[in-house]
N, C-alpha and C positions, 0 to 999 in steps of 0.2 A: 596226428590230430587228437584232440581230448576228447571226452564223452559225456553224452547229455545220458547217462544212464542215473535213473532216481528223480529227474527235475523234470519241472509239471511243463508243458505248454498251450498255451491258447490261443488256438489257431483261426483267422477269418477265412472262411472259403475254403474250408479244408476237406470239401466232399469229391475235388477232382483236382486235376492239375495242378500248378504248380506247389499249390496251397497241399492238396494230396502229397505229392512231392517231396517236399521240408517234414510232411507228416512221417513220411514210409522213413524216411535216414535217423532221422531223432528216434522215432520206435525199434529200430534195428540196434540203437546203443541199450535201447530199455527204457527209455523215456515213457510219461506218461503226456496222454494228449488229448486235448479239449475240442471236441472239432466241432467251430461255432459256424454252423449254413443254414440258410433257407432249405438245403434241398433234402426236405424227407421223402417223398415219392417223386418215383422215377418218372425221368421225363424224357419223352422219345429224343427230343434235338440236342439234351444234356446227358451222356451216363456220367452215373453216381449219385449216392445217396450219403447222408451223413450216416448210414445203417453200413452201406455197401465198404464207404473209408473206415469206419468202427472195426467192421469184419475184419480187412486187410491190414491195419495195424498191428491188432493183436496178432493175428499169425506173421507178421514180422516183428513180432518178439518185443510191442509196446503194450501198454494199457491202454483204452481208450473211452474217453463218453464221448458219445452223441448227443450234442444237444441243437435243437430245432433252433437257427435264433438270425432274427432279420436284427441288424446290427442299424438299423435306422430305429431302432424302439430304444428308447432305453431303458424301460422298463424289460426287456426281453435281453438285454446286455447285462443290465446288474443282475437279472435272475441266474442266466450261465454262468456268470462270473463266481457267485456265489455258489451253485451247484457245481462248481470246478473245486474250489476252497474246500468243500465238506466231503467230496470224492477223495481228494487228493491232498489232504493238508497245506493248498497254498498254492501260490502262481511266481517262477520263475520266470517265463518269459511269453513276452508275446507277441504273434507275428500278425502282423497287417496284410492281409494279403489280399483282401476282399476290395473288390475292384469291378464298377459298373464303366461301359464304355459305347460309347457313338461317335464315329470317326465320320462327323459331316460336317458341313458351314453352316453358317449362321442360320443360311433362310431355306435349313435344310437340317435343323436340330429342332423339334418337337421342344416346347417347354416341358412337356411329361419327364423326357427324356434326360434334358437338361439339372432338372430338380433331379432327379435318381442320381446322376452322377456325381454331383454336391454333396447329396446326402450320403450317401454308400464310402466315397473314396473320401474325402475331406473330413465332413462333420464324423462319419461312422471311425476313423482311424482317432478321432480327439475322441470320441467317447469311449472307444475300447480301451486307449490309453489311460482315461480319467477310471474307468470302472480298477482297471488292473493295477493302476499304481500302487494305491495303499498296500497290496500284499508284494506286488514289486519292491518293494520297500526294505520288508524283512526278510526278502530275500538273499542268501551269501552272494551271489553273478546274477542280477538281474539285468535281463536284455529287452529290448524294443527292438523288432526289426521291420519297417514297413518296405513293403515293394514299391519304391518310388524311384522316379528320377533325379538326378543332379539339377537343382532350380535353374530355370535359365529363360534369359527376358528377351531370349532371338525369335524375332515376328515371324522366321520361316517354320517353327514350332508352333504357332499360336494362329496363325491364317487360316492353315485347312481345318481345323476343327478346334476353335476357342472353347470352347464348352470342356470337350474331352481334356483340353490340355488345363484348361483352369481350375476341374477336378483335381490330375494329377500332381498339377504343382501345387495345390493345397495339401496334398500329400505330405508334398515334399518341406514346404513351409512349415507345416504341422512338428516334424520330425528338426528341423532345424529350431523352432521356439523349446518343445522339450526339451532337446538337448541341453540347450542354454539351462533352462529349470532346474534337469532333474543330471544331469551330468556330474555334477559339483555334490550331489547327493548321493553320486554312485551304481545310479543306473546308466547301461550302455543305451547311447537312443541313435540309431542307425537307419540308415536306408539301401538298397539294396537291389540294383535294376542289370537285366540281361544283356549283354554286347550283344545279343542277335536275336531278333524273333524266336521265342519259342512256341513248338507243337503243342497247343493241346487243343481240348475237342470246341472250347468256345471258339478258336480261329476259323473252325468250319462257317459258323456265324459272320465272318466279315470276306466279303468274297474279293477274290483275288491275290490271294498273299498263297507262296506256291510252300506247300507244306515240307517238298525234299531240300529246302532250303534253308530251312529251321534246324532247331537243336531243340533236345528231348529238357524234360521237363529236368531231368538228373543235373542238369550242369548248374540250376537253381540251387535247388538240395544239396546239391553239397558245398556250395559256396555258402551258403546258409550254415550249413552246419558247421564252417570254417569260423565263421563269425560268433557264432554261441556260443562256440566253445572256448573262447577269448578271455581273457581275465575283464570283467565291465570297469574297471576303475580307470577312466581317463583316455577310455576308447568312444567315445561321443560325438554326434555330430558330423560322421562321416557320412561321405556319397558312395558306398561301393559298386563297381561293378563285378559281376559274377566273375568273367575269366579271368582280370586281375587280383580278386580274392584269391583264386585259386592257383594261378603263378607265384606266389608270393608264398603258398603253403607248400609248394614244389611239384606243381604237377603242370608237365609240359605236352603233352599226346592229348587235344584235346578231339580227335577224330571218332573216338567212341562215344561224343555227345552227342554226335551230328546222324539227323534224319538218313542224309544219303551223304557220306564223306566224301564222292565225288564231284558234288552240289557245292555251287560257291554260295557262301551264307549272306541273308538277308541281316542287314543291321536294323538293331531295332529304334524304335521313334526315340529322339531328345537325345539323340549323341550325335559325334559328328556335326 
């Protein structure tokens, strides 16, 4: 595989999991990393801090800011964006990972609730992308990666919880119009979703999903880092999934992703 050592990243959600994740592999090449959260103090039901991912970057051998940033302001998006540019002379790549979620029905979805998840996953993945473009631009391999699904218009996706699924496939939509855009221009604009439930500590948050059945945040990350490290010209537009990124790079033993490798694994939502 090639190396994101030297090129900036601007990460949504990057104060734990998977977001952390894509963070820890790019800083292990030398990468430098932007890590755009809400989460400055700690909070008992969430660990991690954008202080606490700052810390752990660096000591795996990235550069990192911290910056505080609800990616529903835009005025809070163009400020880190710009605080990225003057850290870091520029932005290579940037990953959508920031993801708000309510897995209920209709008359069981909060309009509070409902609006966050529009705003965070959908509108928040088009504004990062519109902030980051311009220096994506003059970048040599500029990449887009949002954490989304493969779009798909089956009612048994869209019943149990319309709201959540209408976030993500705005996601996905988002990522399938850039593409169109910005592809022919030279940016890779990608999406990028797990064959199986993964661990991390937000699942504690939605009860009933059995954790030895999952796979670790690692199999993200490195599928991630499979796709950055891509040549961007006329790689666009795709739907990836993790374990097939990663087949395809030749890696076959996927037992050391997994929670409990004796555990049969949970697929995750919009496949199948």
């Amino acid at each position: 595989m090639g190396s994101l050592s030297g090129k900036t990243l601007f990460i949504t959600g990057a104060s734990r999991g998977i977001g952390l994740a894509i963070a820890l592999r790019a800083a292990r090449d030398g990468a430098n990393i932007a890590i755009a959260a809400k989460s400055s103090v700690p909070n008992p039901k969430l660990p991690g801090t954008i202080h606490t991912a700052a810390a752990e970057i660096e000591a795996a051998g990235g550069k990192a800011l911290a910056l505080k940033c609800d990616i529903r302001e835009e005025d809070e998006v163009k400020a880190a964006v710009a605080a990225t540019v003057e850290a870091f002379g520029g932005i290579d790549i940037l990953v959508n990972n920031a993801s708000a979620i309510w897995l209920a029905g209709a008359l069981d979805t909060p309009m509070k609730r409902f609006d966050l998840m529009q705003q965070v996953n959908a509108r928040g993945s088009f504004l990062c992308a519109q902030a980051c473009l311009p220096h994506l631009l003059q970048s040599s391999n500029p990449h887009i990666l949002t954490l989304a699904p493969p779009p798909s218009l089956d009612p048994k996706w869209w019943a149990a919880h319309t709201g959540y699924t209408l976030a993500k496939m705005g996601m996905s939509f988002v990522t399938l119009g850039l593409a169109g855009e910005f592809g022919p221009k030279g940016v890779a604009v990608n999406a990028l979703w797990p064959r199986t439930i993964i661990a991390t500590d937000a699942l504690n948050m939605i009860p009933g999903v059995e954790i030895p059945r999952c796979r670790k945040p690692d199999i993200v990350a490195d599928a991630a880092h499979a796709v950055l490290t891509r040549s961007a010209a006329g790689f666009t537009g795709r739907f990836l999934i993790d374990e097939e990124v990663l087949r395809e790079a030749g890696v076959s033993d996927f037992a050391p992703y997994a929670v409990d490798p004796s555990q049969s694994l949970l697929p995750d939502l919009f496949l199948g």
